[in-house]
C-alpha positions in Angstrom: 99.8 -7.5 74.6 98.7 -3.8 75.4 95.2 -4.3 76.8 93.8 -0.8 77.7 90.5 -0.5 79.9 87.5 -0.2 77.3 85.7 3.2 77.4 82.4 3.7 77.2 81.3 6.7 74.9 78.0 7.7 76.0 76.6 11.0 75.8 75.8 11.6 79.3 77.7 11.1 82.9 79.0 7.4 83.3 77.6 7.5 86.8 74.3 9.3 86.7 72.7 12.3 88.8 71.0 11.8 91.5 67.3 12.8 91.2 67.5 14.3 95.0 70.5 17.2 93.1 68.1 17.7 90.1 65.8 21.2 91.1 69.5 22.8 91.9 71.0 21.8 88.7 68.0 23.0 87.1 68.3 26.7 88.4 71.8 26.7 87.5 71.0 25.8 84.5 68.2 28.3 84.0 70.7 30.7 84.5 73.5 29.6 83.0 71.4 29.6 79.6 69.9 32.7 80.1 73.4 34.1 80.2 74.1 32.7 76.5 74.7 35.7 74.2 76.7 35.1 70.7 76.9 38.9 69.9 78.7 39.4 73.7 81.6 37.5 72.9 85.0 39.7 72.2 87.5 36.1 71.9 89.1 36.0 68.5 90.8 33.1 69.0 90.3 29.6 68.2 91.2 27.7 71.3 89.0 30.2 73.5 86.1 30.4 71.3 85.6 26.4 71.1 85.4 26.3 75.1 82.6 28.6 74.7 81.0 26.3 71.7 82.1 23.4 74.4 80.6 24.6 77.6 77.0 25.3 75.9 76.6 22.3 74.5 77.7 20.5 78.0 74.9 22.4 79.1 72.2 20.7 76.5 73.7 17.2 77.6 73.2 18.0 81.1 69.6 19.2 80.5 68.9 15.8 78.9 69.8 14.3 81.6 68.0 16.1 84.4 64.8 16.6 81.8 65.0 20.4 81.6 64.2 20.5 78.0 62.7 24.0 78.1 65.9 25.3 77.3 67.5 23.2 74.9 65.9 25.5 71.8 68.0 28.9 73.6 71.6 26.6 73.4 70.7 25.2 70.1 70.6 28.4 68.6 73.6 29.7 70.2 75.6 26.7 69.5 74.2 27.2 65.3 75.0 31.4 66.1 78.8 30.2 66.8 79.7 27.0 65.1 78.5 28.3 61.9 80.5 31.1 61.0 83.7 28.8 61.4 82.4 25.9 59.0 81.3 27.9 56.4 84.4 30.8 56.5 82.6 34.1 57.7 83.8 34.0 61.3 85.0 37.6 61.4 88.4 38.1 62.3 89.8 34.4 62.1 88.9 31.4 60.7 89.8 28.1 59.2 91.4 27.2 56.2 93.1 24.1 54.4 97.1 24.2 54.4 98.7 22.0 51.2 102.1 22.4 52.2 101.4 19.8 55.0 97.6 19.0 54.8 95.6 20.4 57.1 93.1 23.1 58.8 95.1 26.3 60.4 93.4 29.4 61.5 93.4 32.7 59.4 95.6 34.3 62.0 97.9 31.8 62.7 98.6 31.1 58.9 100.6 34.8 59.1 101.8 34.3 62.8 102.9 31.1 64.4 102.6 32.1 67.6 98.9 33.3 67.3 95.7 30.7 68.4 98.6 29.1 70.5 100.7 28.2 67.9 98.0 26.4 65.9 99.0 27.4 62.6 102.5 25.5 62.9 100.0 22.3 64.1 100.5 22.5 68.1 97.5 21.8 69.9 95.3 20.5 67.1 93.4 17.8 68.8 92.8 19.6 71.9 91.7 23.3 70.0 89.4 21.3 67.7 87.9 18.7 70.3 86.3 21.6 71.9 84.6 22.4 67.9 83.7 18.9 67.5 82.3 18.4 71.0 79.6 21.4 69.6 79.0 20.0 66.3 78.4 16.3 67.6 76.0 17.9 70.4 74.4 20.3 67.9 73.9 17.4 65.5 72.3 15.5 68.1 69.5 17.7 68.5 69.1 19.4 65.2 70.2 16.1 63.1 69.1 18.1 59.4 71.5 21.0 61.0 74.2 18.1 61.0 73.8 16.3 57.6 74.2 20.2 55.9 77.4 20.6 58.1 78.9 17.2 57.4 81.7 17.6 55.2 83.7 20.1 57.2 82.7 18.5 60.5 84.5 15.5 59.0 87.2 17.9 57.8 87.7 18.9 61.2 88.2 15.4 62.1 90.4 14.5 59.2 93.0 16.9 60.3 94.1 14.9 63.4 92.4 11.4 62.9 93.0 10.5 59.5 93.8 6.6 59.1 95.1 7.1 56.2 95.5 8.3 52.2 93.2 6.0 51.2 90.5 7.6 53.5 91.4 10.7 52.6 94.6 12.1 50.8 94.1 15.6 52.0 95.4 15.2 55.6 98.7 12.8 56.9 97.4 9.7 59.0 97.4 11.0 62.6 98.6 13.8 62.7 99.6 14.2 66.4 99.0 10.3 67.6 102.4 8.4 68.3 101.9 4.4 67.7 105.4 3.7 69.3 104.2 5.7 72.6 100.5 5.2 72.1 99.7 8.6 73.4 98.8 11.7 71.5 102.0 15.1 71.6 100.4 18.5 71.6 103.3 19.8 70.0 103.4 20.2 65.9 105.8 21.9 63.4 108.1 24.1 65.7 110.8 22.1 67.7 110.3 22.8 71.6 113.2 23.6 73.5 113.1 20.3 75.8 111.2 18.1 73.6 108.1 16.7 73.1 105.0 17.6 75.0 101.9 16.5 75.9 100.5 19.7 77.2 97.1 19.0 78.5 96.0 15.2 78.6 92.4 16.1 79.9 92.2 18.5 76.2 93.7 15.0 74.9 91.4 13.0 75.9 88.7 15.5 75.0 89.4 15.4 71.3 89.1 11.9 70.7 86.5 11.5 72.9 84.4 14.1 70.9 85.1 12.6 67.6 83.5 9.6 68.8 80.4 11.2 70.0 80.7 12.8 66.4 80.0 9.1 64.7 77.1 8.7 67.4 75.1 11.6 66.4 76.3 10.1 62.7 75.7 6.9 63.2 79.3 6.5 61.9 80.6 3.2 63.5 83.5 3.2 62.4 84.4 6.5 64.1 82.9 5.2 67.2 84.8 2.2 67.5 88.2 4.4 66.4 87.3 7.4 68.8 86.8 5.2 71.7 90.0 3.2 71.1 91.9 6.3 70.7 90.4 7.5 73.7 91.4 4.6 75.8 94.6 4.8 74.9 95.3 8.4 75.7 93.4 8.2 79.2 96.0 4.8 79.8 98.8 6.9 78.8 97.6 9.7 80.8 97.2 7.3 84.1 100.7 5.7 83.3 102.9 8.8 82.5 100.8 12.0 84.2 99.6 10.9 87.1 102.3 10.6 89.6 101.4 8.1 92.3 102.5 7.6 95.5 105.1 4.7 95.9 105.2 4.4 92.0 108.7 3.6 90.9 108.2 4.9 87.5 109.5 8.0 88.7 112.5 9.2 91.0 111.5 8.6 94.9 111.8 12.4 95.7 110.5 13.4 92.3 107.8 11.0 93.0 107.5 12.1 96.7 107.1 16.2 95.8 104.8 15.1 92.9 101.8 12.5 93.9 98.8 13.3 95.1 95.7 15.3 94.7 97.1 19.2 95.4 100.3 18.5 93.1 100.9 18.6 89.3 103.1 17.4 86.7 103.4 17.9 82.7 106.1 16.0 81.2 107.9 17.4 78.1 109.9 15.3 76.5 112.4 14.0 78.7 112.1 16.9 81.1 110.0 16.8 84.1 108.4 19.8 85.0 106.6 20.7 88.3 105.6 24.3 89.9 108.8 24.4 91.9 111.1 24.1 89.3 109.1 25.9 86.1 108.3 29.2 88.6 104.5 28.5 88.8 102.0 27.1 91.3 101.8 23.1 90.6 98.2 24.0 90.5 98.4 25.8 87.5 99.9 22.4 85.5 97.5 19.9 87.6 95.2 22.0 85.8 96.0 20.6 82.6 94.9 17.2 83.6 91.5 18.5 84.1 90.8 21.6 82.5 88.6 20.3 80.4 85.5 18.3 82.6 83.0 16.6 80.5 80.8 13.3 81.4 84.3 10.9 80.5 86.1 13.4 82.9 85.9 10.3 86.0 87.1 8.0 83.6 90.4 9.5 83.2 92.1 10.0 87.3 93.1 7.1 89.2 95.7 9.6 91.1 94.1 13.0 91.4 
C-alpha cells in the first residue's frame, strides 16, 4: 500500500524564523513592499503575472510571521489591484475565459494562439500557471475574508479546472485534469502531443498548485479541499523525490546517468521516457535544477531530500 509522508498545510514556514533574523527581514521587507506598484507592471502574460500576484502575497505571510503588520494594508491592496481584473474579465490585454469544447479556463490570448501564455490555451501548465493565482486569492482571502466570499465562485472556478473530482461536483470541468492516478504524479503537458512524451516540467510549480488550493479551503474553511489539497500535495512531492531527484547510488537510474546527475549543482527533468540533463539538451543543468525549485514558498523544505 502507497503510503506517502503526510504534509502539513500551514500557512507559514514549517520550521520557524528565528527571532535573532527578524529586524533584517523586516527592512527587507520594508522595502520590498514599498516597491509594490500595480500600474508599473508591462507582463501580459498569465504565467508571469501570477508570480507577481504570488511573490506579494509571500510577502504578507512572511510579515505575519515576523509581526510586521504595518504593511500588510500596502500588499493587500496590491494583491486586490491585480487579482481582480482577472476574476471579474477586465484584465486589459488577456484574460480568462471558459472553453466548452473540453471544459475549462484558457487565457484570451492563448484561445487564438497555442503557443501564447506557454501554451496554456491547449491546457499545458495549468496547475502550475494557476497555483501562482490561487496562492494570491487564498492569501488575500485570509486577510480581507469579505474580499474572499465576493470572489468565491471564480476562485473555485480556478480550482475546478485542474482539481475537479468529478461530474457530480461540477460538470463544467473533466475530473483532474492534469493528475495521473496510474503514476500518481501530476504532467504539465495538455492538448498538444510533445515530441518525446509526457512531461513534468517543473515539480516545484507542481507542488505549488496543489499546495495553494489547499491553503484556498483554509482561508474557506473548506475541509474538504484541505484534506484533497494536502493529499494531492503529498503525492506530487513523493513523486517528485522518487523520479526528479536523482540520488547518489540510487539504482532507479543508469549508474553513469545517475553518476553525471545526483547532487546539489546538477539537474534533471524527465519527459516521458527521455531523460534530459544540461549536457545533452544544450543548456546549463542549472537552468532545469531550476525547475525543481523555482517556485520557494513555506512547503519549499518539504519537497528536497536530494538537492
Amino acid at each position: 500500500m502507497l503510503k506517502p509522508h503526510q504534509v502539513s498545510v500551514t500557512w507559514h514556514s514549517i520550521k520557524g524564523v528565528n527571532e535573532e533574523s527578524y529586524a533584517e527581514i523586516v527592512t527587507s521587507l520594508a522595502m520590498d513592499v514599498d516597491a509594490l506598484d500595480s500600474s508599473a507592471i508591462t507582463t501580459k502574460s498569465v504565467y508571469f503575472y501570477g508570480k507577481l500576484i504570488a511573490r506579494a502575497a509571500r510577502l504578507a505571510l512572511i510579515a505575519e510571521e515576523v509581526c510586521f503588520l504595518d504593511v500588510i494594508p500596502a500588499i493587500r491592496k496590491f494583491l486586490k489591484d491585480t487579482i481582480e481584473p482577472w476574476l471579474d474579465g477586465t484584465f486589459n490585454g488577456n484574460g480568462f475565459l471558459y472553453e466548452s469544447k473540453w471544459g475549462g479556463i484558457v487565457s484570451k490570448q492563448g484561445s487564438t494562439d497555442s503557443e501564447a501564455d506557454f501554451g496554456f490555451g491547449v491546457y499545458n501548465d495549468h496547475n502550475c500557471h494557476i497555483g501562482y493565482f490561487l496562492y494570491g486569492i487564498a492569501v488575500l482571502t485570509k486577510i480581507d475574508p469579505g474580499w474572499g466570499r465576493r470572489y468565491k465562485p471564480q476562485a473555485y472556478s480556478l480550482v475546478a479546472d485542474f482539481m475537479n473530482l468529478g461530474s457530480r461536483s461540477n460538470s463544467n470541468y473533466p475530473r483532474m485534469r492534469c493528475f495521473d492516478f496510474y503514476k500518481l504524479h501530476s504532467w504539465a503537458g495538455g492538448l498538444a502531443e510533445f515530441a518525446d512524451g509526457r512531461n513534468q516540467e517543473s515539480t516545484s510549480e507542481a507542488v505549488n498548485g496543489f499546495y495553494s488550493a489547499a491553503l484556498m479551503g483554509l482561508a474557506y474553511g473548506d475541509t474538504h479541499l484541505v484534506a484533497t489539497g494536502s493529499t494531492l500535495t503529498a503525492l506530487v512531492i513523493q513523486a517528485a523525490q522518487t523520479w526528479w531527484h536523482v540520488k547518489e547510488r540510487d539504482n532507479l537510474y543508469g549508474e553513469e546517468f545517475t553518476r553525471e546527475n545526483c547532487g546539489p549543482t546538477k539537474g534533471t527533468v524527465v519527459f516521458g521516457l527521455l531523460l534530459l540533463t544540461g549536457e545533452n539538451a544544450g543548456l546549463e543543468s542549472n537552468c532545469y535544477h531550476c525547475c525543481l525549485s523555482v517556485r520557494y514558498c513555506s512547503l519549499t523544505l518539504s519537497i528536497p531530500d536530494s538537492l
